[in-house]
Short mmCIF file of the C-alpha atoms (twelve columns), coordinates in Angstrom:
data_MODEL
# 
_entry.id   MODEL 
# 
loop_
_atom_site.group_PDB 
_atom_site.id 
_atom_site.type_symbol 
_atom_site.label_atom_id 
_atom_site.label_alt_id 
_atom_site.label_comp_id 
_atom_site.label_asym_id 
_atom_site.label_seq_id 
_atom_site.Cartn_x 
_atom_site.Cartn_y 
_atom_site.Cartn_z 
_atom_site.pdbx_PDB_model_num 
ATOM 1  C CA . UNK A 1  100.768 120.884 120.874 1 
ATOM 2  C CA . UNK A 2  98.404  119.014 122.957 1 
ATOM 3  C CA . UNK A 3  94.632  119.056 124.109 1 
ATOM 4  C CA . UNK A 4  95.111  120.743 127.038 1 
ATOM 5  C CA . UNK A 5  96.691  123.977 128.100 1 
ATOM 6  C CA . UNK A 6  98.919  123.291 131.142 1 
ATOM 7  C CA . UNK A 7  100.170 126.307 133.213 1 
ATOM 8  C CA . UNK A 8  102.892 126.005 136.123 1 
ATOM 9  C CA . UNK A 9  103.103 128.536 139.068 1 
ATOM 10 C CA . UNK A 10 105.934 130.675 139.763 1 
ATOM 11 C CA . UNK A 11 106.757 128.983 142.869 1 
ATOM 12 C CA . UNK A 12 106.783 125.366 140.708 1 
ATOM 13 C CA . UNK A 13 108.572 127.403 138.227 1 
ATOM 14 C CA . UNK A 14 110.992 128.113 141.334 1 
ATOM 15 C CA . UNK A 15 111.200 125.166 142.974 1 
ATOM 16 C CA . UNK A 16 111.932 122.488 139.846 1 
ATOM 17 C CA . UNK A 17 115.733 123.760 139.174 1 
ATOM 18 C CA . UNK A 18 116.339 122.638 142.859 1 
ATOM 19 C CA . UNK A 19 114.700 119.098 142.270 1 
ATOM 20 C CA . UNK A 20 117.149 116.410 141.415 1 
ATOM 21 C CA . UNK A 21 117.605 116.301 137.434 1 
ATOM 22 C CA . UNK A 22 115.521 112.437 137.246 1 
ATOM 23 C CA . UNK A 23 112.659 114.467 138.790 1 
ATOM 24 C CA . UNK A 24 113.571 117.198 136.693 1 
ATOM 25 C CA . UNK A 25 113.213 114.796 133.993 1 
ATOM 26 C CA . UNK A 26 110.034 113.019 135.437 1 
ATOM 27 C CA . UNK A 27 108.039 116.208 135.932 1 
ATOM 28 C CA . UNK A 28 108.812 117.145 132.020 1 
ATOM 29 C CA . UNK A 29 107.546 113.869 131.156 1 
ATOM 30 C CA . UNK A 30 104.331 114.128 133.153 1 
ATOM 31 C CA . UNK A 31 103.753 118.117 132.009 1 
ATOM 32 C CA . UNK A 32 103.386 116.587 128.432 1 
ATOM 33 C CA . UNK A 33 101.227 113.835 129.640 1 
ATOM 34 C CA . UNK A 34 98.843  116.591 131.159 1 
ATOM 35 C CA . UNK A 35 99.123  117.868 128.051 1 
ATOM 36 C CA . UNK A 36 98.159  114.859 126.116 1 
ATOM 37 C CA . UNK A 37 95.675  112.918 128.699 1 
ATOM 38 C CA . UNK A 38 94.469  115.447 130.789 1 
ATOM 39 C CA . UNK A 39 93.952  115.181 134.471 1 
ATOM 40 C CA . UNK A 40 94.173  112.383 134.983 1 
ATOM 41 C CA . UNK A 41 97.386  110.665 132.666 1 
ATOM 42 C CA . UNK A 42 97.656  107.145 132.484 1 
ATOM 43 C CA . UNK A 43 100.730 105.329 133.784 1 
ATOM 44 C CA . UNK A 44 101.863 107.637 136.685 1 
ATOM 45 C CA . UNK A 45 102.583 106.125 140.216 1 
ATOM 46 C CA . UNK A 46 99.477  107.505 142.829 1 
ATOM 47 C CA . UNK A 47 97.782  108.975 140.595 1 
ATOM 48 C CA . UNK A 48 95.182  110.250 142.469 1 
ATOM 49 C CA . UNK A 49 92.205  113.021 143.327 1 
ATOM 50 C CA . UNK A 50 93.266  115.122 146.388 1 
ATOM 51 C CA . UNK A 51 89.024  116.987 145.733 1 
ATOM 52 C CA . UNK A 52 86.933  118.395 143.778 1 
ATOM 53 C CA . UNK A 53 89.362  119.978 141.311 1 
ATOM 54 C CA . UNK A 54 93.049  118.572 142.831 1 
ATOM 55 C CA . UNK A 55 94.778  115.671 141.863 1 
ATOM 56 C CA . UNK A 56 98.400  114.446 142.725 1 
ATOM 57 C CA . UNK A 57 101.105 111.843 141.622 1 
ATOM 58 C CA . UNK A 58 104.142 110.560 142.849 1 
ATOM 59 C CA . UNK A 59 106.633 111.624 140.032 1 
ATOM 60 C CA . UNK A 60 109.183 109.172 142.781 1 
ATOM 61 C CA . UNK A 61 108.433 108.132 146.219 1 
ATOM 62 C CA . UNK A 62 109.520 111.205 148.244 1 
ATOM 63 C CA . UNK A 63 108.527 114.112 145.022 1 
ATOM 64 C CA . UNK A 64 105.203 114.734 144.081 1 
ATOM 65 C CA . UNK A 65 103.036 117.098 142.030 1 
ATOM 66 C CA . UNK A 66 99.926  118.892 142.517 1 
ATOM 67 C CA . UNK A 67 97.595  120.374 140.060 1 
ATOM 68 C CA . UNK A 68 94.177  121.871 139.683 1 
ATOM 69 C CA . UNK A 69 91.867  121.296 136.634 1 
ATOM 70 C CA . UNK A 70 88.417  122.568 136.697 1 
ATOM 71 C CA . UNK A 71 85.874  120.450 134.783 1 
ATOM 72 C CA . UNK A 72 84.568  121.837 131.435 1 
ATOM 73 C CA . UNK A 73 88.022  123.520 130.476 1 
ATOM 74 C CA . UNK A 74 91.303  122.677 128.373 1 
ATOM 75 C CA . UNK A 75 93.133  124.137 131.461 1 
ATOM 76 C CA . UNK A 76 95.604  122.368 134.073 1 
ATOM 77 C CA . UNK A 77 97.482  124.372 136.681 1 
ATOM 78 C CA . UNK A 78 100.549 122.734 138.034 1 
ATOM 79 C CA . UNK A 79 100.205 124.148 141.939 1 
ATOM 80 C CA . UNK A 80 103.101 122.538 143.632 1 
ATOM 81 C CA . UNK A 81 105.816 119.890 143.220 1 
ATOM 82 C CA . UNK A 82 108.450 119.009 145.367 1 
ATOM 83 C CA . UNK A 83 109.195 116.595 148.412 1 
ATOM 84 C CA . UNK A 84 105.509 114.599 149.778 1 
ATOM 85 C CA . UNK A 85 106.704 115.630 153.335 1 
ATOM 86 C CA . UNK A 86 105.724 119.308 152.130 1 
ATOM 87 C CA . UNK A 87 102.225 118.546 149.635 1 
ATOM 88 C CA . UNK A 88 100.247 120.971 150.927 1 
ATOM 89 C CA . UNK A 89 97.070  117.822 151.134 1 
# 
């Protein structure tokens, strides 16, 4: 088990068995990195902070994921993933 405790919303929970199975398999990959690293995971294509407590990668160029992470805690909430044309940033 890792350092942090990551948590992903019903509608990610919804949304992944939809996503193509290499994003499938991308997402997995980056939930254990969360795990792992943090907020901030090393290695992952636009990694970025979308504010104060949001952050974002690409997991490929049209999916991305969202999560939340407030400072202080061991917790990550995975908020959205899907297609970039619908991030909600």
């Amino acid at each position: 088990m890792g350092k942090f405790r990551v948590l992903v919303s019903k509608k990610v929970s919804k949304a992944l068995p939809k996503l193509p199975s290499d994003v499938q398999d991308r997402f997995d990959r980056l939930y254990r990195d969360l795990e792992e690293q943090g907020p901030m995971p090393a290695g992952w294509p636009n990694l970025s902070k979308l504010g104060k407590n949001e952050y974002h990668c690409h997991l490929k160029y049209h999916w991305v994921a969202c999560w939340r992470y407030e400072n202080g805690t061991l917790l990550i909430e995975v908020y959205y993933v899907g297609s970039r044309e619908a991030a909600p940033y």
